[in-house]
C-alpha positions, 0 to 999 in steps of 0.5 A, a space after each residue: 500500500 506504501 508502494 501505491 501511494 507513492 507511486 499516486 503522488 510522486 514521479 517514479 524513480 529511475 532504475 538505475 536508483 530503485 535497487 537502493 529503494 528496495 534495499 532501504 524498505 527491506 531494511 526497514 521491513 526486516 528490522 520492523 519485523 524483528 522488533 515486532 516479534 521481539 515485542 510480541 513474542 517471548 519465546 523469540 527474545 528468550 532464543 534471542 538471549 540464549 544465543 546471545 547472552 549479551 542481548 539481555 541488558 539491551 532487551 531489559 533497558 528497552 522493557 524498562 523504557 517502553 513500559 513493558 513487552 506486549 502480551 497477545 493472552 487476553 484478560 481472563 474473567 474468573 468467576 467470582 467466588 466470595 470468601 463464603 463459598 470458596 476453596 483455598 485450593 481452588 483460588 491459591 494460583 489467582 489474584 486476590 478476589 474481589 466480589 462483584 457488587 452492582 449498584 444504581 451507577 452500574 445498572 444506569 451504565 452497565 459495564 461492556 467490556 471485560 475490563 469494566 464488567 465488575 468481575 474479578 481478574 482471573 488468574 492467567 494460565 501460562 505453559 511453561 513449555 513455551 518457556 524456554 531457559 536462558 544459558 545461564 538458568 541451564 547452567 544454574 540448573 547443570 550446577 544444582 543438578 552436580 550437587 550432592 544429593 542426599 542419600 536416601 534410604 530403599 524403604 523411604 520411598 516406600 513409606 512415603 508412597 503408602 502415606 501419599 496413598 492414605 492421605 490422598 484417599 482421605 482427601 478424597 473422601 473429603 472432597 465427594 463429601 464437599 462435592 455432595 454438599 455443595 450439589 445439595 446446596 445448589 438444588 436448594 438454592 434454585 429451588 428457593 430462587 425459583 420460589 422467591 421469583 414466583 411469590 414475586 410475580 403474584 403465584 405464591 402470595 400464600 406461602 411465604 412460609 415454604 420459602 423461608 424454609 426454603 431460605 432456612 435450608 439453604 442456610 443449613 446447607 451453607 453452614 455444612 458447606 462451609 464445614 466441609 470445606 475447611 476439612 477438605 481445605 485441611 486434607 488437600 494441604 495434607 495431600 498436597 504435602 505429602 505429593 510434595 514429599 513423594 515427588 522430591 523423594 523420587 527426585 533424589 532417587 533420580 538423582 542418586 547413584 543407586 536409585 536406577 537399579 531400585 525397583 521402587 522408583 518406578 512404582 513410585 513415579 506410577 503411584 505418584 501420576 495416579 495420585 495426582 491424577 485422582 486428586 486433581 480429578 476430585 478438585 476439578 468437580 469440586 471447582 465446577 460445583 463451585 462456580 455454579 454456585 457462584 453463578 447462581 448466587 451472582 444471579 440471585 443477587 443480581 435480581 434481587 438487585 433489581 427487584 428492589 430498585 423496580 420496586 422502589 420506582 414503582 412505589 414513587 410513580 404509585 405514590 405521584 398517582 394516587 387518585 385519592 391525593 388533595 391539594 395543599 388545603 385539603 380539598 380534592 383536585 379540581 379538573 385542572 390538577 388532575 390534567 397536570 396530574 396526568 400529564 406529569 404521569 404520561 412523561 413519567 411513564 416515558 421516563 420510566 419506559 426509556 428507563 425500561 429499555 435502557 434497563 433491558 440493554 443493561 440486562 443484555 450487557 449483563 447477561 452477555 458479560 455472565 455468559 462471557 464470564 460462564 464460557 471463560 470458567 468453562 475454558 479454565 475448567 477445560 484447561 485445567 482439564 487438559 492440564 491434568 489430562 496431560 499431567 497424566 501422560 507427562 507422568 507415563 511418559 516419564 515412566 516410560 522415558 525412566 524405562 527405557 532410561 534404565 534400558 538404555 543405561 544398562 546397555 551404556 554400562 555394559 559397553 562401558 564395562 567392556 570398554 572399560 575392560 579393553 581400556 583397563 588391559 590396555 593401561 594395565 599393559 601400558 603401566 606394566 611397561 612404565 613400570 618396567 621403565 621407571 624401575 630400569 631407571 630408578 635401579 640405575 638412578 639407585 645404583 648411581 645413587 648408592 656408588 656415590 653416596 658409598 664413594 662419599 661414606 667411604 671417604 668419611 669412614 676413612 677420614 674418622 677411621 683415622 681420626 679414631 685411630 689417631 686419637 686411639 695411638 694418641 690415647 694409648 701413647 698417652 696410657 703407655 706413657 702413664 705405664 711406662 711413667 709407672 713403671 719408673 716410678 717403681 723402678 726409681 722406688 726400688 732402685 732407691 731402696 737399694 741405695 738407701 739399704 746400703 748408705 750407713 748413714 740411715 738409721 735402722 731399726 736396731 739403732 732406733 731401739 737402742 742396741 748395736 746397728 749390723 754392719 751388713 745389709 743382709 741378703 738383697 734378694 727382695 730389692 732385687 726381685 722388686 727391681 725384676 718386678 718394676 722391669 717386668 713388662 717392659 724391656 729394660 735390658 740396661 736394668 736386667 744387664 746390670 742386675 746380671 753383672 751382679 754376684 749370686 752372694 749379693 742378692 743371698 749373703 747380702 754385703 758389707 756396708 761403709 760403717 762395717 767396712 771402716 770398722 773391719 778396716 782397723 783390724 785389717 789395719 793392725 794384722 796387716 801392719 803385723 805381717 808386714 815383711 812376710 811374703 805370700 810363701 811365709 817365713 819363719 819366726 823370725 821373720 813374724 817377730 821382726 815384723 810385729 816388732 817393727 809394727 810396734 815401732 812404727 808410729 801413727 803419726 802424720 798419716 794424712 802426709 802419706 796420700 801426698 807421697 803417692 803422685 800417681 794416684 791423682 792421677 788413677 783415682 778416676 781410673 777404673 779399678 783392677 782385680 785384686 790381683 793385679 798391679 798398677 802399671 809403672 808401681 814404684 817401688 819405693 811405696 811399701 806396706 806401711 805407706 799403703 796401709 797409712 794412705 788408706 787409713 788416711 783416706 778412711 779416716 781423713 774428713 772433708 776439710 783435712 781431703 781438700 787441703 792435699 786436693 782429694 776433695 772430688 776424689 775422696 768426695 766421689 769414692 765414698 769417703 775413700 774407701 775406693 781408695 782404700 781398696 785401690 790402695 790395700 790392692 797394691 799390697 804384696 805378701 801376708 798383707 795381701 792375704 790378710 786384706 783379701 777378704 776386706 778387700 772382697 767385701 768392700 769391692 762387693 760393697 762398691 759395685 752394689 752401690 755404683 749398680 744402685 746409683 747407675 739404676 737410680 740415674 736409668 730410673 731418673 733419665 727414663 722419668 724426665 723423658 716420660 714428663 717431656 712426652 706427656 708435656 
């Protein structure tokens, strides 16, 4: 049509130009029919949304700003139900209703259209079929569907399906009880409807009793109606309750794991459909009582309505016409009044018939709008028909989808199974090789591992190896120098023991106890044996070959000691001074008396003189002594017995001042105040004399080579402990 009027009032465009016109109107065509259909239809905005989520603020803000999407249902009508004769399951998914009342204004201008009818809005009944999800409520919903489901008991759907079964019964019971009373209240209510409109119209002027029995049971009826209701109302919640329970129990078996292989599930969703199916059934005759009841009672007081005001009217024409009115003073009408009278009743009487025809118009719209109301109820009862028809094959079909569900899932586990298996062997086989592999090289790796780790222990074993050797050497050093230490302690002490038993200088026990001191040491074997004990375990060959030198008579007869040998000195001093001029073969008496008489005549004095008329003893003191029998070399002759025996008494008897003034000081100080000497001396002597100082001579050599053995042992003891003190320092 566009196209026409363009083409009436303007030139036709060139047709190098019209491919652009028809470019712009199908521009213009294709986004009009766009935003029609998103204006008009839900179901495309919500495609729209699920493909292109980001759409959804744009279609908001432009609901926002057009005041809302247009919606093609038309305004449904409910029948008006008044608190008294409703159900609260029958008008718990309606609006709040409100009762229709008509006054004087509405019969004066009746309401045509629906939106001005007096009725109550219905509730509109939307598919939720045509409903379809957006991206995110899938998602919210895969979310809530991923969640933990509750564990349910086998025996729980059980329970609850013979409770759901006991409760529904009951409320069935209760609705055919709610259904029977309400049909009773019905045909009582017509029938006193008709009463009261045939005692209106002159019939039944003579029973107005019936009708207020009539009117009476009908209020009894009412009462029990009411009743009923509430225990129906109590046992449908009931009933719709435990539905509730049944339907989500068979929710969480859906979801559960272990539901599909229960054989009670299904049985449950079969008695859950048959249920909801017979509940439904009973509320869906209660309800189309229950609008027939309110129709009648809409009828009823719609007429009484207009009873009252026809009825009014005509007490106000019957009053204005009375033939027996007066005049103001009191006497009858004249002829005049009367026409007036009359007149004013004739525009009345079209008043009243214009009020008539206009009443019948309103009575149409009324009875129209009743109808539409009536066909309108009809179609909500026949939708909630086919709803609960298809409630009832919904829940066959999900029976039979559950089935064939259970079917189909067997069937998919089973070749998940075997998959499975053939997947499992193949991993099997593919682990057992990486295991191979991994403990190849974890050997490997352990093996190279352990050489270095050993490689490393070895090196520190062998580093504290030796540190616990060293401190091992450095301990036992240290040990066996506290041995060794020991040892030369016990050495020293022996050896010192020795020397002190032969110093004559240290007082014994007989000079403590008051008698005569020995002059022998007694046998030394036990200084001996302690000296062997203290070199025991260990090698002193120095010791040992000193011990050894010593004579068997030393260590078993013991020896001399000086202050016995001094004193034994003097009577070798006098015989041998006596035997002077004998030889060693002897001689005769002569020889013996001469002797003794030039030992008389001799004289003791100046004794000291003779050491200083020996030069070479200087000189030899420090040479070692010869046996006994032997000579000095280069022996003057002019040193005879007597100058022996007087240089030996002079270096016995001479004390330390008297020695150091004729220069034997060292000498004399080092030989034990002469006595070596002495012996050096007496061993020069030839003759009797030599034989009479043989055993002086014997013992006091004795004498000399224990004590230089004892003081030698003491200097070794000594020696070995200074060393054994610089070691352990």
């Amino acid at each position: 049509m566009l196209l026409s009027q363009s083409d009436n009032f303007s030139n036709p465009p060139r047709k190098s130009r019209r491919w652009i016109r028809n470019l712009i109107l199908i521009t213009v065509f294709s986004t009009t029919s766009v935003a029609g259909l998103l204006y008009t239809s839900r179901y495309f905005r919500d495609l729209l949304v699920s493909y292109y989520p980001s759409t959804k603020p744009i279609l908001e803000e432009t609901e926002r700003l057009i005041g809302g999407w247009f919606d093609g249902k038309p305004e449904h009508l409910t029948v008006p139900v008044d608190d008294s004769s409703s159900l609260r399951f029958l008008t718990e998914k309606t609006q709040n209703v409100q009762e229709a009342t008509w006054t004087e204004s509405d019969l004066e201008n009746p309401p045509i259209s629906d939106s001005s009818a007096g009725v109550d809005q219905p509730l509109e009944y939307r598919d939720p079929t045509h409903d379809l999800p957006t991206v995110e409520e899938v998602k919210q919903m895969v979310k809530e569907r991923n969640e933990a489901v509750p564990a349910v008991k086998l025996s729980d759907i059980s329970k609850v399906v013979t409770e759901a079964t006991r409760v529904v019964k009951a409320a069935n019971e209760s609705l055919s009880s709610l259904e029977s009373v309400t049909r009773n209240h019905i045909e009582a209510l017509r029938n006193a409807i008709k009463l009261t409109e045939s005692s209106d119209d002159g019939i039944f002027f003579s029973k107005g009793t019936s009708r207020e029995k009539k009117w009476e049971r009908v209020s009894k009826l009412a009462a029990l109606k009411e009743k009923a209701q509430i225990k129906a109302n109590t046992a449908v919640d009931e009933a719709t309750r435990h539905l509730n329970v049944l339907r989500d129990t068979i929710n969480h078996y859906k979801l559960n794991d272990a539901a599909p292989d229960m054989d009670a599930l299904p049985e449950g969703i079969k008695a859950y459909g048959d249920l909801q199916y017979a509940l439904s059934g009973s509320i869906f005759e209660v309800r189309k009582l229950q609008n027939e009841l309110h129709m009648l009672m809409r009828y009823r007081d719609l007429v009484s309505k207009t009873h009252e005001i026809l009825q009014k009217d005509l007490d106000a024409i019957h009053e204005q016409t009375s033939p027996d009115r007066t005049s103001k003073d009191g006497s009858p009408l004249n002829v005049g009044e009367l026409n007036s009278l009359i007149v004013v009743a004739h525009n009345r009487i079209g008043q009243l018939q214009s009020m008539l025809a206009d009443a019948e118009e309103k009575e149409k719209a009324r009875l129209n709008s009743a109808l539409e109301a009536q066909r309108r109820a009809d179609e909500e009862l026949i939708t909630e028909y086919v709803k609960r028809e298809l409630e009832l094959e919904r829940n066959k079909h999900e029976l039979d989808l559950y089935n064939q569900t259970l079917a189909a899932r067997e069937a998919a586990e089973h070749e998940h199974r075997l998959a499975l298996a053939r997947h499992s062997d193949h991993l099997m086989d593919m682990l057992r090789l990486s295991r191979e592999k991994m403990e190849h090289q974890f050997t490997f790796r352990l093996r190279e591992a352990l050489t270095q780790e050993k490689v490393k222990f070895e090196a520190a074993l062998s580093g504290w190896t030796k540190r616990m050797q060293a401190i091992e050497q450095v301990v036992d050093g240290r040990a066996e120098l506290d041995r060794v230490a020991k040892e030369t302690q016990a050495l020293w002490i022996a050896c010192e023991a020795l020397a002190s038993c032969l110093l004559s200088t240290t007082p014994t026990v007989m000079e403590q106890l008051g008698k005569p001191a020995a002059n022998t040491t007694g046998p030394l074997k036990d200084f001996l044996e302690a000296i062997k004990d203290a070199t025991s375990t260990d090698n002193h060959p120095l010791v040992l070959t000193i011990l050894d030198c010593l004579p068997p008579e030393v260590s078993q007869n013991g020896i001399w000691i000086e202050r016995g040998l001094k004193e034994r000195f003097e009577k070798v001093y006098k015989v041998c001074r006596r035997v002077a001029l004998v030889d060693e073969v002897g001689g005769s008496l002569y020889t013996y008396a001469l002797s003794w008489l030039q030992s008389v005549l001799m004289l003791d004095v100046f004794v000291q003189k003779y050491l200083s008329h020996i030069p070479w003893l200087k000189t030899s003191i420090h040479e070692p002594l010869l046996a006994g029998d032997s000579e000095l070399v280069g022996r003057p002759d002019e040193l005879d017995t007597f100058s022996l025996l007087c240089a030996a008494k002079s270096a016995l008897t001479m004390d330390s001042t008297s020695v150091a003034e004729e220069g034997y000081a060292s000498a004399v100080a080092d030989s034990d105040e002469g006595i070596e000497v002495a012996v050096r001396l007496l061993g020069q002597l030839r003759g009797q004399a030599r034989v009479v100082a043989s055993d002086w001579l014997h013992d006091a050599r004795l004498y000399l080579e224990t004590k230089q053995a004892a003081q030698t042992l003491l200097a070794y003891a000594a020696a070995r402990g200074m060393s054994n003190f610089e070691k352990r320092l």
